[in-house]
N, C-alpha and C positions, 0 to 999 in steps of 0.2 A: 302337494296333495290338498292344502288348505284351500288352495286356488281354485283347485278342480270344482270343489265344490260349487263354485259360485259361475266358472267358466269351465263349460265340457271341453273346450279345447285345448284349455293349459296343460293337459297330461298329453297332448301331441307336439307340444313346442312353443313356445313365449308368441309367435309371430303367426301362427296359424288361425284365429281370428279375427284378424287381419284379412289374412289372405283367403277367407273364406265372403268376406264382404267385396273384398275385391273381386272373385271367381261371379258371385251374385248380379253383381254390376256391371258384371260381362257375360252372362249367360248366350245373348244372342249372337256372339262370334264364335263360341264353338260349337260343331258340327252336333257334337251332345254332347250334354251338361257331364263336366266330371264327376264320377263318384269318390268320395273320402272326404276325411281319413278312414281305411277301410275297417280300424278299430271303432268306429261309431257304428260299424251294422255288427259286429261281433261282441257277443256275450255269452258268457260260463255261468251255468246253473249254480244255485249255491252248493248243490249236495257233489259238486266239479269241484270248488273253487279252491281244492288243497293243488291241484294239478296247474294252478294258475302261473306258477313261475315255471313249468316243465312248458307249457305252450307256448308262454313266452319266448324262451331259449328256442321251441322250434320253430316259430314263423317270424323270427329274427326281428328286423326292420319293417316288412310286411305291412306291419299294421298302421303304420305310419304314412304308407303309400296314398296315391290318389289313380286312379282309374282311367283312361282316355282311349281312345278310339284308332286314332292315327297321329300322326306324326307332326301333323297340322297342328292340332288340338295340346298337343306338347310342347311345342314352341309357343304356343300362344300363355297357357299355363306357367311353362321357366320365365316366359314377361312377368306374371303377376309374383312369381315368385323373388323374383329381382326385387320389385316394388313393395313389395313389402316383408325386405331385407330380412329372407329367410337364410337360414344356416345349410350348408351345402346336403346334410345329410336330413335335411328336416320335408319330410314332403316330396321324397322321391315317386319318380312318376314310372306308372308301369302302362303299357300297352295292350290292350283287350280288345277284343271284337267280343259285340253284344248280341247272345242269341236270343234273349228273351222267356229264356226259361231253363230250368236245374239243368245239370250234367245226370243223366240216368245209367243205369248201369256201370258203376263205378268197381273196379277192379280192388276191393275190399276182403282179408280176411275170411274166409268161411266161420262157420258155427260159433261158439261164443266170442271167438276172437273180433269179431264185427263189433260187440257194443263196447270196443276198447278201442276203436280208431278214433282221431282225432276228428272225424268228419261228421259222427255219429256223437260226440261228446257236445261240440259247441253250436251254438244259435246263432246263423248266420241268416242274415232278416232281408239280403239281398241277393237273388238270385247271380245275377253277374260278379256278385264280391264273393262267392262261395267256389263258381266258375273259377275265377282269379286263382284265389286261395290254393284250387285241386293242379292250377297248370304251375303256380310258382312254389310252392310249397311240399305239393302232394299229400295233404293231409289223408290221403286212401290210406298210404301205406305207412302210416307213422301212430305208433300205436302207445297206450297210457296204463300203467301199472302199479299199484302200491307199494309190492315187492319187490326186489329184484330174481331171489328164490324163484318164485311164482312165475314172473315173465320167464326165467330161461327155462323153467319145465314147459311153460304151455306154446313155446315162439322156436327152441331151440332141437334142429332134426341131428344125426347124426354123433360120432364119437367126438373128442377134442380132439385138434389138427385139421378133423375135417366136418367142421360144423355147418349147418347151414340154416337162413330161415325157413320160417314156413313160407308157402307162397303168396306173394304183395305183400310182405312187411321188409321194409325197410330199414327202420328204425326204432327202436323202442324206449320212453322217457319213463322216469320215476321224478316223483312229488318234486324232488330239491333240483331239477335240473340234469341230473346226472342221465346218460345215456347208456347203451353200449349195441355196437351193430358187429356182423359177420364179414370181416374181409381174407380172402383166400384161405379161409375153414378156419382161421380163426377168429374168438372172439376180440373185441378191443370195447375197451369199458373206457369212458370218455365221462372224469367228471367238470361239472358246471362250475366254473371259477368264480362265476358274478353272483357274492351271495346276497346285494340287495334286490331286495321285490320287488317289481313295476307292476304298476295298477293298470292298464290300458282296457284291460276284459273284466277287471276284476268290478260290480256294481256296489259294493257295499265300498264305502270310500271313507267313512269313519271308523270300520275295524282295522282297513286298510292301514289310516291313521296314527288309529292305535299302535298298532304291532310297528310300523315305522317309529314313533316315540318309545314304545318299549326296547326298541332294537337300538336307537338312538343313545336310551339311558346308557343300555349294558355296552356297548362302543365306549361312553364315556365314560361308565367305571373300568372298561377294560385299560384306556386314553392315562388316567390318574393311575392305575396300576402300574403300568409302562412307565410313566414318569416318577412312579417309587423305584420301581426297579431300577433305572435309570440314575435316579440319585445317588442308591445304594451301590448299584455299580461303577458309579465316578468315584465314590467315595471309595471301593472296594480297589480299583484303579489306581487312587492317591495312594491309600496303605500299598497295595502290589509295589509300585514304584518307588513306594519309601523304605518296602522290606527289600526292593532289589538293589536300595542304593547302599542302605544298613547289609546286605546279605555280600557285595561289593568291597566294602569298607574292610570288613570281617576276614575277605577270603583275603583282602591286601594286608590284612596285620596280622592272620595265619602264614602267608607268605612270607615278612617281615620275620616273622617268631620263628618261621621254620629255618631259612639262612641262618638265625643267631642262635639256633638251639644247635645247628647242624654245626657253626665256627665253634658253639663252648663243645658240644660233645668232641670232635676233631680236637680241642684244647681239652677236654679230660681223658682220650682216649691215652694222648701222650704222656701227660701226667702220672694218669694210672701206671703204664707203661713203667715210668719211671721208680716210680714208687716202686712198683710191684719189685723191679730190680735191686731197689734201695734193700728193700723188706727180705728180699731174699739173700741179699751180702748178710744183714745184720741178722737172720735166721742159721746162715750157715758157721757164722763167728759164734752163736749163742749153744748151737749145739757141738762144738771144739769143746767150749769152756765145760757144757756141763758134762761131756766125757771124759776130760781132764779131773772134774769134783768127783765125777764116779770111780775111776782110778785110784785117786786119792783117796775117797772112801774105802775102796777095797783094799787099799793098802795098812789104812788104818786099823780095820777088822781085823786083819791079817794082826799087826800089831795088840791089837786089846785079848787076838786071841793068845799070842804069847805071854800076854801081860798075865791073862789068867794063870795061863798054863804056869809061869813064874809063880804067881800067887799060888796055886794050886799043890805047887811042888817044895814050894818053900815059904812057910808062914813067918818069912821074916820081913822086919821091917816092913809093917803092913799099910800103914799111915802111910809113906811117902808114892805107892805108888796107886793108894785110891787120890790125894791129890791129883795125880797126871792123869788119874781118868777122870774125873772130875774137868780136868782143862780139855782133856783130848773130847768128852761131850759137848763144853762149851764152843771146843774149835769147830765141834759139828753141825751144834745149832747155827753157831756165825755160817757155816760155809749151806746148810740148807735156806736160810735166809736169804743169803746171797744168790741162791740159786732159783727161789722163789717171786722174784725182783727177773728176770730175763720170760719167767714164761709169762706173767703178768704180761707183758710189755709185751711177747706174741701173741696172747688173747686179744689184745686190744686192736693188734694189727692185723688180726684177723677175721675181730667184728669191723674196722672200717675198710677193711677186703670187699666182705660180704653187702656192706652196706655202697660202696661205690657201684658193686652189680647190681644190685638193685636199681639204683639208679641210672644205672647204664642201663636195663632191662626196659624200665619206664621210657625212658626218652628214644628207646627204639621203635617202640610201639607209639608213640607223638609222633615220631619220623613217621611210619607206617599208615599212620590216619594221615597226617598232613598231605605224606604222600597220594593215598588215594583220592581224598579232597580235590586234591590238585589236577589229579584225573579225571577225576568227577566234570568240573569243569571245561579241562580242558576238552571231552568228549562233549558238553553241552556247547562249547566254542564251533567246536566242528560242524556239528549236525545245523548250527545256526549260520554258519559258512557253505553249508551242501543248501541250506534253504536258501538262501542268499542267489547262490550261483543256478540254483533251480529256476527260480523267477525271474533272474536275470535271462538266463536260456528263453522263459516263456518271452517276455518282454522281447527280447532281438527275434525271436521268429515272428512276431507280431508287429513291429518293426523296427527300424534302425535307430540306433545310438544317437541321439540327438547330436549336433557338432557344439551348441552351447546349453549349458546345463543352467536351466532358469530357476528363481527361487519357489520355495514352497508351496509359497498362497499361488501362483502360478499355477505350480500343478494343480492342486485343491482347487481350483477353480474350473479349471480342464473335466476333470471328474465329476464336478456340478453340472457342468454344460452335459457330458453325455450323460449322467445319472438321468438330467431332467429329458433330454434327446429318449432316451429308455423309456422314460413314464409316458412321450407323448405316442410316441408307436404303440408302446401297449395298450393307452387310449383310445388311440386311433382302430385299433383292432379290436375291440371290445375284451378287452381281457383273457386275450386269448393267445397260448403257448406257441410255440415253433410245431411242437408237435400235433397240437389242434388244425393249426393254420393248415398245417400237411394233410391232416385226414379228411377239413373241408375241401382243399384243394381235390384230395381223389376222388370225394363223393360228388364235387362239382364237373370234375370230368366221368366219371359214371354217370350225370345224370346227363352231361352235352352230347356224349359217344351214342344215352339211347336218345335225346331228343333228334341226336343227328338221323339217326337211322330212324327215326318214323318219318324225317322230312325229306331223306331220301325217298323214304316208302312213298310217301302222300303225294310229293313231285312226279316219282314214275308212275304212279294211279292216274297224276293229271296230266301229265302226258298223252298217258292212253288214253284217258279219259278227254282231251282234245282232238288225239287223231279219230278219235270215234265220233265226237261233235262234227270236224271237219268231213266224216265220209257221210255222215247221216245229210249235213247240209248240204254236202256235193249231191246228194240223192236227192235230196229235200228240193235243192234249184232244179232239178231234171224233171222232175214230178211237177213242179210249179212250172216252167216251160209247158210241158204237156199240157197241163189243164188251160193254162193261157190263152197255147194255139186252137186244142180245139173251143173253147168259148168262143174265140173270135170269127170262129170258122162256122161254128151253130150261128153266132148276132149275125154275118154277114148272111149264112142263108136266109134267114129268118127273114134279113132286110131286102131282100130279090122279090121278098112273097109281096112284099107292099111298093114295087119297082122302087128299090134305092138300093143302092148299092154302101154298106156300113163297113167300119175299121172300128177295131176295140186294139188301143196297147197298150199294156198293162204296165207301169214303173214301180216296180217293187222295189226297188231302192228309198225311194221320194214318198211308199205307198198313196199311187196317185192310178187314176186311170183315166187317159183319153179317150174320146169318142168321136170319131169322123164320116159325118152322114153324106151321100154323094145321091145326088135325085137323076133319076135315068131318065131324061125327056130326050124327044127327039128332035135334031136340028138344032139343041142347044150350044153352045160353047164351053168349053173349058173352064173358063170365070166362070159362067151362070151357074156351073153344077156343082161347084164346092161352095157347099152351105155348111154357114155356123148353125151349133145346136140354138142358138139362140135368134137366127132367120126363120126357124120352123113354125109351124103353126101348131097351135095346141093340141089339135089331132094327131099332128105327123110328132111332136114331143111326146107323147103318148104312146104311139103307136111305138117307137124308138124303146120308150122303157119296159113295153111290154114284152119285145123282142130279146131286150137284154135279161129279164127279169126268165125268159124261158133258157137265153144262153145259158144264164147259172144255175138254172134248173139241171142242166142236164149232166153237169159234174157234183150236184150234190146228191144223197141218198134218203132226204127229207122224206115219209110217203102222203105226203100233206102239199098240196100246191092252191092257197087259199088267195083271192084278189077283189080287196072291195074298190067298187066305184073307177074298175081302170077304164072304163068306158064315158067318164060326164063332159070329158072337153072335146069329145070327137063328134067329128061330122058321120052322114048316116053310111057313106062311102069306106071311110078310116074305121067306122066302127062294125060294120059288117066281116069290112076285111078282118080284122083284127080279131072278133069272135070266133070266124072260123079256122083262123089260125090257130086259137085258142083250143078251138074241138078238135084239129087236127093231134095237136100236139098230146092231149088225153089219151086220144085212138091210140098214139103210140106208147103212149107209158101207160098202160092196164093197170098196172100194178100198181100204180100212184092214183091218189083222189085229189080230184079238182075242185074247189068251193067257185064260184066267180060269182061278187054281189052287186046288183047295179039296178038300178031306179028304173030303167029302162025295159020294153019290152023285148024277149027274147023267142017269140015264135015262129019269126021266123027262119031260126038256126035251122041248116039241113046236119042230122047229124049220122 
């Protein structure tokens, strides 16, 4: 853009002033001077210039063109363009015939949709590059809108499915590029992928500037934003891969803990087992005994209560048998002590009962996680085996199993090669999708199907329009025979009047006309009487043009028959004759006026 400033051609290509000194220093070998690049005659109003990347996108490459005549003048051009080592796409040349003045009545929009065509928006300062413009382009029917609301109320007829435009529009752009046009009743909205701005129409080249440096910043903070994220995400990446080697680790020592929680429970279940059977012999031995103490007690009771009953009945010897109950108490604390000593010993084995289920309880529920974990995984094992065999599936329809399996940077390099293979096509096509490519494809065959069929049309016009030249001309030669013969037929009477005998034959091919005088004497020979116009005497050369000059008289409808001075090189014989030839010829055409001016006296004409 810097450039442009200082050279208007830098915004059409590094080499086009060059080749613009070269075209100059060759002007007089082509047939006419090329015109371009056609961007030098085209400019955008400023109160246009938001539309400037919407016209761009429409007149594509266009402007970049140069203008030529014929086929000639192209071939002499792709020379200069050789010579000064232009880019294949730099300067393409387009073919024009030159009328020399605007295209009228263009096939434009009605009512206010006219001051939105392209045609009507931009200043085209060349009559033939405007021409150009309307046959390669069709700027009629391509129409400019702020909205897109707006454009589809004031462009779009009919319901949806079966939309249509108005009549001559084609296409319709908004400010960024974006389009959208009508194909079999539906709409198709076409956005502009290229979102930097080219200057080629655009006049103001330091706002231009601007807004490319301000566009250039915000790229470049976007540029360092991308390379934070980037960072953060290598970094995010590191951790990822370190929590899945830690997450790894984990599920291998949950696995390890689950095996040796699973061999101690299997080694405490047996235990238990054991125990529990131990605990129930020695449960069932402890309740024998304390049935046995109970027994004994009740036998006891039994006893204390005769003892009373003794006492009760006989107050003798009293002393000796409160001693025995005194021991027989004593015997009963000894023996609830003893009995107190077995249930002990069941509590205790019946809180480490209770305490081993618990624990057993716990380590089911370990089991249960572990186990699910281990599901867990193994179901993310799967799904990562289904994506595996997925890709593999895409890959072998896409192609075959290599027979040797090369290392990494191999492939990673394969994949550079067509990444960058990608970028250059995409390049190459101006940034434009499969499904774009498709939709200029169709609108390029819509517009060849109708340029086909007007060149059908315009071919069978000239056709016709030839057999009608050819029967006009077959008329035209039959009409020109006719007048010919009689001419020649008037000059030869004419020349009887002055005894000579004349020939008039006309070569309308050569446009030429012979004249062969033959003098009628008598006794002469055959030699003697074929005379060149140039053996005649100034009289009889005279007398000869006067003759012709009434032949053509008599096939033309002039009413004017005006003759100065055809009378000064004749003798008074040639000129007598010749006068009243002259009067003769009057008497017969009435209707016509005779002037004849000459030096000479004329009284004695008999008339």
């Amino acid at each position: 853009m810097k450039k442009q400033k200082s050279d208007s051609f830098s915004v059409f290509g590094n080499h086009i002033a060059h080749l613009q000194e070269l075209i100059k220093a060759n002007l007089d070998r082509f047939t006419e001077p090329p015109i371009g690049p056609v961007g030098k005659y085209v400019t955008l109003p400023k109160e246009f210039m938001r539309f400037a990347v919407a016209i761009e996108v429409a007149l594509k490459g266009t402007l970049r063109c140069y203008l030529v005549v014929n086929g000639q003048d192209k071939e002499l051009l792709d020379d200069l363009k050789r010579q000064a080592r232009c880019q294949p796409r730099e300067a393409e040349i387009i073919i024009a015939q030159r009328c020399g003045f605007r295209y009228q009545n263009l096939e434009v929009p009605g009512g206010d949709l006219a001051a939105h065509a392209m045609c009507n928006v931009l200043n085209v300062k060349n009559d033939d590059v405007f021409n150009a413009l309307i046959d390669v382009c069709s700027l009629e029917s391509k129409l400019l809108f702020d909205d897109r609301e707006v454009a589809e109320r004031n462009v779009l007829n009919g319901p949806s499915g079966h939309f249509r435009m108005v009549q001559f529009v084609s296409e319709v752009y908004l400010p960024n590029g974006d389009k959208f046009v009508v194909r079999e009743g539906n709409l198709a909205y076409i956005a502009n992928k290229v979102s930097r701005r080219r200057s080629i129409i655009c006049e103001d080249v330091e706002s231009e500037i601007r807004g490319l440096e301000q566009h250039f910043d915000a790229r470049q903070r976007d540029l360092q934003g991308l390379r934070l994220q980037e960072s953060q995400l290598r970094a995010e990446s590191t951790d990822l891969h370190l929590y899945a080697t830690q997450e790894k680790d984990r599920v291998d020592n949950l696995s390890r803990r689950y095996h040796r929680q699973c061999t101690e429970l299997h080694s405490l279940e047996e235990e238990f087992s054991d125990q529990q059977q131990e605990h129930t012999l020695d449960t069932t031995v402890l309740e024998g005994e304390i049935s046995d103490v109970q027994e004994d007690l009740a036998s006891l009771e039994a006893r204390g209560l005769e003892l009373r009953k003794c006492i009760a009945a006989a107050n003798q010897d009293l002393n000796g048998p409160l001693d025995e109950l005194e021991d027989v108490n004593a015997e009963e604390n000894k023996i609830a002590a003893e009995l107190n000593d077995p249930q002990r010993d069941a509590n205790e084995t019946y809180k480490q009962l209770t305490k081993m289920k618990s624990i057993e309880i716990m380590s089911q529920r370990q089991v249960e996680a572990s186990q699910a974990l281990a599901e867990q995984l193994n179901q993310h094992l799967r799904s990562i085996q289904e994506d595996r065999e997925r890709q593999e599936k895409n890959a072998l329809r896409l192609c075959t199993r290599p027979a040797n399996i090369l290392p990494r940077n191999a492939y990673e390099k394969r994949v550079k090669q067509v990444e960058h293979q990608l970028a250059s096509a995409h390049q190459r096509l101006n940034g434009l999708s499969l499904s774009e490519l498709k939709n200029d494809m169709e609108l390029k065959e819509i517009k060849y199907k109708t340029k086909k069929a007007n060149y059908d049309k315009f071919r069978q016009n000239l056709l016709q329009i030839r057999s009608m030249l050819a029967e006009r001309k077959e008329t035209w030669d039959r009409f020109r025979a006719a007048v010919s013969r009689r001419t020649a037929n008037e000059f030869s009477e004419y020349m009887r009047h002055g005894d000579f005998a004349g020939k008039l034959k006309f070569r309308h091919s050569n446009e030429c006309l012979e004249i062969t005088v033959l003098q009628n004497e008598k006794g002469a020979t055959s030699a003697s009487q074929m005379t060149d116009m140039k053996e005649l005497s100034g009289g009889e050369r005279s007398y000869t043009q006067v003759a012709l000059l009434l032949a053509l008289g008599k096939i033309t409808e002039c009413p004017f028959r005006i003759m100065d001075e055809f009378d000064v090189f004749m003798d008074s014989v040639n000129r007598d004759m010749t006068i009243q030839l002259l009067v003769e010829a009057a008497k017969n055409e009435s209707k016509k006026q005779f002037i004849f001016v000459t030096p000479n006296n004329l009284s004695r004409i008999r008339w």
